[in-house]
DODRENZA-548451 format. One record per residue (C-alpha): residue number from 1; residue in one letter; x, y, z. Coordinates in Angstrom, 3 decimals. Example, Ala and Ser with C-alpha at 12.3 -4.5 7.8 and 13.67 -1.06 7.14 Angstrom:
// DODRENZA-548451
<i: 1, aa: a, px: 12.300, py: -4.500, pz: 7.800>
<i: 2, aa: s, px: 13.670, py: -1.060, pz: 7.140>
// end
This chain:
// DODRENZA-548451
<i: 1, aa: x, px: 32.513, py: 16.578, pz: 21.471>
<i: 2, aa: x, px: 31.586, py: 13.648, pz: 19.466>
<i: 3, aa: x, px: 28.885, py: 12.774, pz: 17.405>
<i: 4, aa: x, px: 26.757, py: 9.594, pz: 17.956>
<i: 5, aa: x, px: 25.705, py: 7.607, pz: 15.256>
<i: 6, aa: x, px: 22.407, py: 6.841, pz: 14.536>
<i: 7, aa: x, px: 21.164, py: 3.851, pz: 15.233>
<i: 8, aa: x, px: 20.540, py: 1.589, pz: 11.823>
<i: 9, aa: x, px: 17.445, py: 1.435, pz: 10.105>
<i: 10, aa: x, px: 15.774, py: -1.932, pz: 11.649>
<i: 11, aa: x, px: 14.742, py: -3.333, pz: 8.226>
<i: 12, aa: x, px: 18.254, py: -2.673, pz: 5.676>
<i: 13, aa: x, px: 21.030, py: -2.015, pz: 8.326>
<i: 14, aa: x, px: 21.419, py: 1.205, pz: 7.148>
<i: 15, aa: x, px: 22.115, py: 4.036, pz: 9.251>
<i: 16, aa: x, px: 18.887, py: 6.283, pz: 9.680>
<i: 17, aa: x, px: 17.432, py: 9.403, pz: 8.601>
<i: 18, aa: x, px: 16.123, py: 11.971, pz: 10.764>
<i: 19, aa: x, px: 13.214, py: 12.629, pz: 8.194>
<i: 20, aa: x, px: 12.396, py: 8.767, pz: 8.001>
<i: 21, aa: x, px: 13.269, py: 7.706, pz: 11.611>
<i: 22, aa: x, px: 14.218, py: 4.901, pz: 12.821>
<i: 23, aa: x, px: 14.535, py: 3.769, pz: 9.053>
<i: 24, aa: x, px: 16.555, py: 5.177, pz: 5.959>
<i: 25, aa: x, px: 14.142, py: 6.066, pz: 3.578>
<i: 26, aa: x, px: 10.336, py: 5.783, pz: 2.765>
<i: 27, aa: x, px: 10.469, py: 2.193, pz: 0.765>
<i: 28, aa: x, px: 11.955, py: 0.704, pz: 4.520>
<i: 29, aa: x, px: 8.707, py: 2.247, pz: 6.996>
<i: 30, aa: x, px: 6.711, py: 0.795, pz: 4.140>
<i: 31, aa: x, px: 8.226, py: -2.389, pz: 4.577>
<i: 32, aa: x, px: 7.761, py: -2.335, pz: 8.185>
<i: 33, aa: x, px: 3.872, py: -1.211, pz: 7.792>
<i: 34, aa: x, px: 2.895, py: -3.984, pz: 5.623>
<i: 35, aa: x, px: 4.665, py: -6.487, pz: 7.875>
<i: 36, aa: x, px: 2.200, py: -4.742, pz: 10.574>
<i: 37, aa: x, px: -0.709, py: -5.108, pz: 8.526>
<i: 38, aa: x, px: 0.092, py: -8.592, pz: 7.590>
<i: 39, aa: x, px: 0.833, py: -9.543, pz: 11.130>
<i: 40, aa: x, px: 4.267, py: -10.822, pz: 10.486>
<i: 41, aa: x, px: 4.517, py: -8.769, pz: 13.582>
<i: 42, aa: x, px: 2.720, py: -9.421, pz: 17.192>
<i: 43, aa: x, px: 2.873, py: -8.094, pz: 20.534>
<i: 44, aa: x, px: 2.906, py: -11.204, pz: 22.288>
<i: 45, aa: x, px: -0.163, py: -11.510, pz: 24.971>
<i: 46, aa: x, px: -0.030, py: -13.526, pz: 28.318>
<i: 47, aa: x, px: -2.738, py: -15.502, pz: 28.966>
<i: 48, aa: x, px: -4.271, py: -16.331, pz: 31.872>
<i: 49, aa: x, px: -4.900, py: -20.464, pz: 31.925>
<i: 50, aa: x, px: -7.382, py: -19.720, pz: 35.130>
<i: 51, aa: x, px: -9.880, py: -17.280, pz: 33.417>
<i: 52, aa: x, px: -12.659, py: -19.246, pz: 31.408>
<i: 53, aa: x, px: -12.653, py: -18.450, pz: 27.644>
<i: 54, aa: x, px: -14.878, py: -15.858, pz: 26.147>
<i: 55, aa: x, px: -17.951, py: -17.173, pz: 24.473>
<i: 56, aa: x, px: -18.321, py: -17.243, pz: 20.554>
<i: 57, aa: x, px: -19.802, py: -14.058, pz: 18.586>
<i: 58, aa: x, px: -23.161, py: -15.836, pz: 17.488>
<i: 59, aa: x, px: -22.633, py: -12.773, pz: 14.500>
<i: 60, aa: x, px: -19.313, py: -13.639, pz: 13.537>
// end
């Protein structure tokens, strides 16, 4: 039988830890959170060039 490898951790290249999966260790999910919260990451949206825009919040 043989063993897979894990796959690496996505931020270091370094092969991943079940406890901290998909990354090594805790200071690599960190780094990937605050890339999250400061939207160095995006799930790309399609827009529709048809539909008419939505109108301003008058509140924001």
């Amino acid at each position: 039988m043989s063993r897979e490898r894990p796959p690496p951790c996505p931020i270091c290249r370094r092969a991943s830890t079940q406890e901290f999966r998909p990354f090594c260790s805790q200071r690599c999910a960190d780094v990937d959170l605050g890339r999250w919260l400061n939207e160095r990451y995006a799930i790309p949206e399609e827009i529709d060039t048809d539909e008419v825009p939505p109108e301003p919040d008058p509140e924001g």
